[in-house]
DONUMI-209512 format. One record per residue (C-alpha): residue number from 1; chain; z negated, y, x negated. Coordinates in steps of 0.5 Angstrom, whole numbers, plus 500, padded with zeros to 3 digits. Last residue first. Layout:
// DONUMI-209512
{pt NUM, A, {Z, Y, X}};
...
END
This chain:
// DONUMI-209512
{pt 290, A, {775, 879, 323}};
{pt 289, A, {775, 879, 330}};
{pt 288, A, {777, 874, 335}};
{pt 287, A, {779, 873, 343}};
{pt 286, A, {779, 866, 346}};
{pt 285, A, {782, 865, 352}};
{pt 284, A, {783, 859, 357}};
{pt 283, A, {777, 854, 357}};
{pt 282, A, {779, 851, 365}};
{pt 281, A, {775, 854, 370}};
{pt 280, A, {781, 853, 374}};
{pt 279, A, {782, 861, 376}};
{pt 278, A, {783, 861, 368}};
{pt 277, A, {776, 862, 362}};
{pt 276, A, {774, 866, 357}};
{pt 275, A, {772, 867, 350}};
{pt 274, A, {769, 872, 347}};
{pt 273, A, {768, 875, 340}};
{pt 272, A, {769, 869, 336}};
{pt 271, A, {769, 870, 328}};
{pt 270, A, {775, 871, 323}};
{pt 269, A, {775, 869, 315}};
{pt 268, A, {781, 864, 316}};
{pt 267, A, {776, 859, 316}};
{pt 266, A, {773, 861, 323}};
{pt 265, A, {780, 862, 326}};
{pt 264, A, {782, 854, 325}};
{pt 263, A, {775, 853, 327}};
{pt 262, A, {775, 856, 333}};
{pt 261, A, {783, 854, 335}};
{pt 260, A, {780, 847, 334}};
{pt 259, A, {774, 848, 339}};
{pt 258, A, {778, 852, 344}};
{pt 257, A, {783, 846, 344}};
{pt 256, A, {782, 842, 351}};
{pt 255, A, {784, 847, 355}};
{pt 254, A, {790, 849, 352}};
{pt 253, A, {789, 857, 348}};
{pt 252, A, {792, 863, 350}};
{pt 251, A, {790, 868, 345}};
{pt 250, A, {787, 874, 343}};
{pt 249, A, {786, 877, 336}};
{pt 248, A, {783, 884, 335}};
{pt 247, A, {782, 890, 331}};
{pt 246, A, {776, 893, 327}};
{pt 245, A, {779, 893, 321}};
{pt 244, A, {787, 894, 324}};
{pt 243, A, {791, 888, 324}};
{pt 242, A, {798, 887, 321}};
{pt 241, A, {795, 884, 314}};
{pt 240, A, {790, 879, 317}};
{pt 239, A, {795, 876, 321}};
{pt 238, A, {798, 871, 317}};
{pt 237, A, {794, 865, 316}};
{pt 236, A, {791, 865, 323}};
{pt 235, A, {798, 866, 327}};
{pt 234, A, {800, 861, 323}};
{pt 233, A, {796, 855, 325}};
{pt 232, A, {795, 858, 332}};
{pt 231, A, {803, 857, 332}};
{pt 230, A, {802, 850, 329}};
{pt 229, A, {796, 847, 334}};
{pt 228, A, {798, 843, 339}};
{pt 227, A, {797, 837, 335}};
{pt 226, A, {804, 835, 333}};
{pt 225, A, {808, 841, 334}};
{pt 224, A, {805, 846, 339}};
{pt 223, A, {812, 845, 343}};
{pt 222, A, {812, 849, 349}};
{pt 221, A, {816, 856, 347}};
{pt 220, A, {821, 852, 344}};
{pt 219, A, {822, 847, 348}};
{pt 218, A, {825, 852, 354}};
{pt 217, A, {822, 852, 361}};
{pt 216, A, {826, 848, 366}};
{pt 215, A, {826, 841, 365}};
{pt 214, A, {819, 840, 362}};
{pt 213, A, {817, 845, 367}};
{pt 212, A, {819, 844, 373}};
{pt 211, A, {819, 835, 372}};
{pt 210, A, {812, 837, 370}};
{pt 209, A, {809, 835, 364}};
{pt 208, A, {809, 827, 361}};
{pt 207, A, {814, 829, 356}};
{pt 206, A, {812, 834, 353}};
{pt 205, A, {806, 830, 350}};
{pt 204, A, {807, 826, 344}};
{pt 203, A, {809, 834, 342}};
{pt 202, A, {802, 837, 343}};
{pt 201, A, {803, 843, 348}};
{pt 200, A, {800, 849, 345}};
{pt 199, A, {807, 853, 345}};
{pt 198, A, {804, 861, 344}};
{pt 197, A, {801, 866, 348}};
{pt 196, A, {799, 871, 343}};
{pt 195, A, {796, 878, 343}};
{pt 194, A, {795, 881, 337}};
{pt 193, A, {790, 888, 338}};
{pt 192, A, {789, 895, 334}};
{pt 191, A, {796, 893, 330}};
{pt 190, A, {798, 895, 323}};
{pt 189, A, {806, 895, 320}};
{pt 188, A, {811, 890, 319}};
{pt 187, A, {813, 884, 323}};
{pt 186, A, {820, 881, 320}};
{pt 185, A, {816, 874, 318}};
{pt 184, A, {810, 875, 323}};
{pt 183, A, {811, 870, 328}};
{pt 182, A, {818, 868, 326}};
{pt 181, A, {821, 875, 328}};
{pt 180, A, {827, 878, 332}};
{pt 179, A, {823, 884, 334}};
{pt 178, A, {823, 888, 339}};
{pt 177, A, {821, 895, 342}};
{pt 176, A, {816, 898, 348}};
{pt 175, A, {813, 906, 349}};
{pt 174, A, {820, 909, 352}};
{pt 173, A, {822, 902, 355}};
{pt 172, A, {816, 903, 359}};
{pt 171, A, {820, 905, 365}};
{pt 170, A, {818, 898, 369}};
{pt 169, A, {826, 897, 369}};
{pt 168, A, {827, 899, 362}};
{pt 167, A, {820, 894, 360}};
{pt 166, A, {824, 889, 364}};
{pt 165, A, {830, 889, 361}};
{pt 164, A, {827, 889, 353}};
{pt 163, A, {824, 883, 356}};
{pt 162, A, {829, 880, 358}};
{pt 161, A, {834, 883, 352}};
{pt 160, A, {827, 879, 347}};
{pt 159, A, {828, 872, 351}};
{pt 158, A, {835, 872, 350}};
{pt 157, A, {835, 874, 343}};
{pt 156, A, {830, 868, 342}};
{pt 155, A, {825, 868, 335}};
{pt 154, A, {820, 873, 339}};
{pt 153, A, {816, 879, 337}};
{pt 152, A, {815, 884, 343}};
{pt 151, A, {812, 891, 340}};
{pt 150, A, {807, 895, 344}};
{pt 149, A, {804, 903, 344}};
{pt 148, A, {799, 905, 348}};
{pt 147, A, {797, 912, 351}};
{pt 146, A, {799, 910, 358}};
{pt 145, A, {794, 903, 358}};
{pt 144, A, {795, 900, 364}};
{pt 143, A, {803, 899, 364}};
{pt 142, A, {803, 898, 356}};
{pt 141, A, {797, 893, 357}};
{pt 140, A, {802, 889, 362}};
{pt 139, A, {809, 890, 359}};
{pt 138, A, {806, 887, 353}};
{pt 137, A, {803, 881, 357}};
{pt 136, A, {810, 881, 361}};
{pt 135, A, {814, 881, 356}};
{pt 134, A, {818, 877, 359}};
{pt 133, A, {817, 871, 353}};
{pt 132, A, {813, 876, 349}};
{pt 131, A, {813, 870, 343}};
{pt 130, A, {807, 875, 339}};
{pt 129, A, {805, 881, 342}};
{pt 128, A, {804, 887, 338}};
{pt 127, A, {800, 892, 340}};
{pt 126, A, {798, 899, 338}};
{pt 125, A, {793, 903, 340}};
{pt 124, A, {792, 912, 340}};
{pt 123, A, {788, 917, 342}};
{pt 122, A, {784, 915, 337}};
{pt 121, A, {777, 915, 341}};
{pt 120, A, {780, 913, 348}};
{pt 119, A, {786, 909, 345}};
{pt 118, A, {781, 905, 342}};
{pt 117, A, {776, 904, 348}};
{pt 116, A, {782, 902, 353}};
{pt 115, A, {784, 897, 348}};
{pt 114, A, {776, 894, 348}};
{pt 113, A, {777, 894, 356}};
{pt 112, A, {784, 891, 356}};
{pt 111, A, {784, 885, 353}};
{pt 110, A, {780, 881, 356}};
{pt 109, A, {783, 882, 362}};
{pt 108, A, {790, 882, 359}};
{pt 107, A, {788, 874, 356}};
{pt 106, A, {786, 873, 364}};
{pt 105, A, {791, 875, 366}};
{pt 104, A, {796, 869, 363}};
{pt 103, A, {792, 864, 368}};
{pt 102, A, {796, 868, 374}};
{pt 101, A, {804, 865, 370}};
{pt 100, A, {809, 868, 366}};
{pt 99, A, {814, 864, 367}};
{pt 98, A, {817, 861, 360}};
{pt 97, A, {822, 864, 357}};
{pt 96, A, {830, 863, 355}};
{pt 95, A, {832, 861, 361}};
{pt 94, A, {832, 868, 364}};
{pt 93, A, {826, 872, 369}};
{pt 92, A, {826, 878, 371}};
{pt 91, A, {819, 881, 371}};
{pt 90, A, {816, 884, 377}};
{pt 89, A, {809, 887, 375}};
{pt 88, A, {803, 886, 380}};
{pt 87, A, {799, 883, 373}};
{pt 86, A, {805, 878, 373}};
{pt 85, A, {810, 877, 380}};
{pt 84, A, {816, 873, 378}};
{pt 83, A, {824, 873, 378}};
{pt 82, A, {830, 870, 378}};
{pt 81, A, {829, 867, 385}};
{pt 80, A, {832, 860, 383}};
{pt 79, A, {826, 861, 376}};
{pt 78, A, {820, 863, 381}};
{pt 77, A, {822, 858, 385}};
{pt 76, A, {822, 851, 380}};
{pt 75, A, {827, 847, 379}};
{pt 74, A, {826, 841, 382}};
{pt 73, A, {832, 837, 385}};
{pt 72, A, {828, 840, 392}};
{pt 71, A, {828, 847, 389}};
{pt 70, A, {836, 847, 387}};
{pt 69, A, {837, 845, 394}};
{pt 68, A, {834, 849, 397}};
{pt 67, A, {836, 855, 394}};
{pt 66, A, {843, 852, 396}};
{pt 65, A, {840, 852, 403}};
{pt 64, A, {839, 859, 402}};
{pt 63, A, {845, 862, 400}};
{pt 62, A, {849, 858, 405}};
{pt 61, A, {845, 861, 410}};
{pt 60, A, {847, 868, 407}};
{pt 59, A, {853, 867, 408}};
{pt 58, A, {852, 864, 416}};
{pt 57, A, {849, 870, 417}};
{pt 56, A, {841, 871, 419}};
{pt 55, A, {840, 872, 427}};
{pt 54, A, {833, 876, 429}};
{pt 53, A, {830, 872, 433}};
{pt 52, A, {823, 872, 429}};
{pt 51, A, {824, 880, 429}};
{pt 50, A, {816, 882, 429}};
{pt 49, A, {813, 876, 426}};
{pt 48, A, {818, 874, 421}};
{pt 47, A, {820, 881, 421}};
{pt 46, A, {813, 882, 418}};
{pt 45, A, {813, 876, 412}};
{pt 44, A, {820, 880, 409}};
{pt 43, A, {827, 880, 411}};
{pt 42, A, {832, 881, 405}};
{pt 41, A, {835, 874, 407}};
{pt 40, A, {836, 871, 400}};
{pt 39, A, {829, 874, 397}};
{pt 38, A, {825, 872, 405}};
{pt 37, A, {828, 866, 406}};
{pt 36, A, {827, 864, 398}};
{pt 35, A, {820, 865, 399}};
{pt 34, A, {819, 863, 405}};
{pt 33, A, {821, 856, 404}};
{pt 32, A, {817, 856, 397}};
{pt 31, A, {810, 859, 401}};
{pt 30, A, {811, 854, 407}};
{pt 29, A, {813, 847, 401}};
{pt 28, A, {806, 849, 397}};
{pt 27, A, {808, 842, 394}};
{pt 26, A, {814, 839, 394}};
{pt 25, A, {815, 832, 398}};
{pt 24, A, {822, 832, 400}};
{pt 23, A, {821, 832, 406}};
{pt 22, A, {816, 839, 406}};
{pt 21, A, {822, 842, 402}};
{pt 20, A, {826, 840, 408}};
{pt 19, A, {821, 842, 413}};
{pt 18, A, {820, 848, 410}};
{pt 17, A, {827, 850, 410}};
{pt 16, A, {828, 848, 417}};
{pt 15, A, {822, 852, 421}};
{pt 14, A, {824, 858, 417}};
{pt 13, A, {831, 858, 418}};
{pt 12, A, {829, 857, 425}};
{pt 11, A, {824, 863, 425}};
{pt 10, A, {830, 867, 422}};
{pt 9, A, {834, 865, 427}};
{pt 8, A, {841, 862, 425}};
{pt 7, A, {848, 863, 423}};
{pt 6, A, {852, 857, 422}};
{pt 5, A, {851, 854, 415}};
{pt 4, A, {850, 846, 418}};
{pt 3, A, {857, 844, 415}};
{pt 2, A, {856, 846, 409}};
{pt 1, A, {859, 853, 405}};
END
């Protein structure tokens, strides 16, 4: 505990938190410092305006001046607070994924109207989601559409128990398994949709990311290899036999690959069925069908 870790006002804890982060110059300086307030203190945005004088103890205050501390060297708040919001899901967080982040529901939006209907007319879908991370494009579909079924495929053991844990706690668990697979190496079976958020940063380029990310989500799940498109690469050669006929393929793509993704698919015997882009109006999404 510092020297300055005497109990304090929620408002003066408040108004101190975000000028630090303000100070050190981090953007969205209001909405981290509240965020950490809130999850160490266990208050919320109407005590802040109800009980602003509320006294926060000295331990707790210890807590998030250390949260503050570990925002303002650059990691991200999500990641100090072990958890984040995706599709209104809370989704534990751990070293080995990445957060899921708001551009990522596009690819679920464009999913769900085609697996609403398959599920619908067979009574049935099922979805395999490559490099699940969180879990959190599975764990989505699943929650919006109770008569399916997902698998979770990842290389990282850590990543699968996160999302593992988070398919429990959403009690989805019953519907949701894992695979330690490289793609599709130890995938068997046949799937109405294959969902994929995979690493499409060119490896030249990883260094110039954001410190937060650079320094805080895993390589791996980054690293497209030297022109971004390795995983779509694989992917497109090996996705024919774990997809239904009239099944699809949707994937997250950089914002300047949507017409080398195309032509990769496209020579693997796929067409485009829809493209979409993020809140940036950036190209985000592609979705193919054989």
């Amino acid at each position: 505990m510092t020297a300055d870790s005497a109990p304090r006002s929620l408002a003066a804890l408040l108004a101190s938190a975000r000028g630090s982060l303000a100070g050190a110059g981090i953007a969205d300086a209001a909405l981290d410092a509240r965020l950490i307030v809130e999850h160490f203190s266990a208050t919320s945005r109407a005590e802040a305006i109800s009980a602003p004088e509320r006294i926060i103890a000295a331990e707790v205050v210890a807590a998030i001046e250390a949260a503050l501390a570990r925002r303002i060297a650059g990691e991200p708040v999500h990641r100090i607070l072990g958890f984040r919001e995706f599709y209104g899901l809370r989704l534990a967080l751990s070293a080995e994924t990445l957060e899921p982040r708001p551009d990522t529901e596009v690819l679920v939006d464009a999913l769900l109207p085609f697996l609403r209907d398959v599920a619908a007319r067979e009574g049935a879908c099922r979805i395999i989601d490559l490099g699940t991370g969180t879990g959190a494009i599975a764990l989505t579909l699943l929650s919006e559409i109770p008569l399916a079924t997902a698998v979770g495929v990842d290389l990282s053991e850590d990543a699968l128990a996160t999302a593992r844990g988070n398919a429990e706690r959403l009690g989805l668990g019953e519907r949701f398994s894992v695979q330690n697979s490289d793609w599709f190496a130890e995938v068997h079976g046949k799937f109405h949709a294959i969902a994929a958020n995979p690493p499409y940063i060119p490896t030249k380029d990883l260094l110039s990311l954001q410190r937060e990310v650079r320094n805080f989500d895993p390589a791996r799940a980054l690293d497209g290899g030297a022109d971004g498109l390795d995983a779509y690469r694989a992917i497109a050669k090996q996705a024919e036999i774990h997809l239904e006929p009239t099944g699809r393929v949707a994937l997250e793509i950089g914002h300047t690959q949507k017409e080398a993704v195309t032509r990769l698919f496209e020579a693997a015997g796929y067409r485009a069925v829809e493209a979409r882009s993020d809140l940036a109006g950036h190209d985000r999404v592609l979705v193919f069908q054989r």
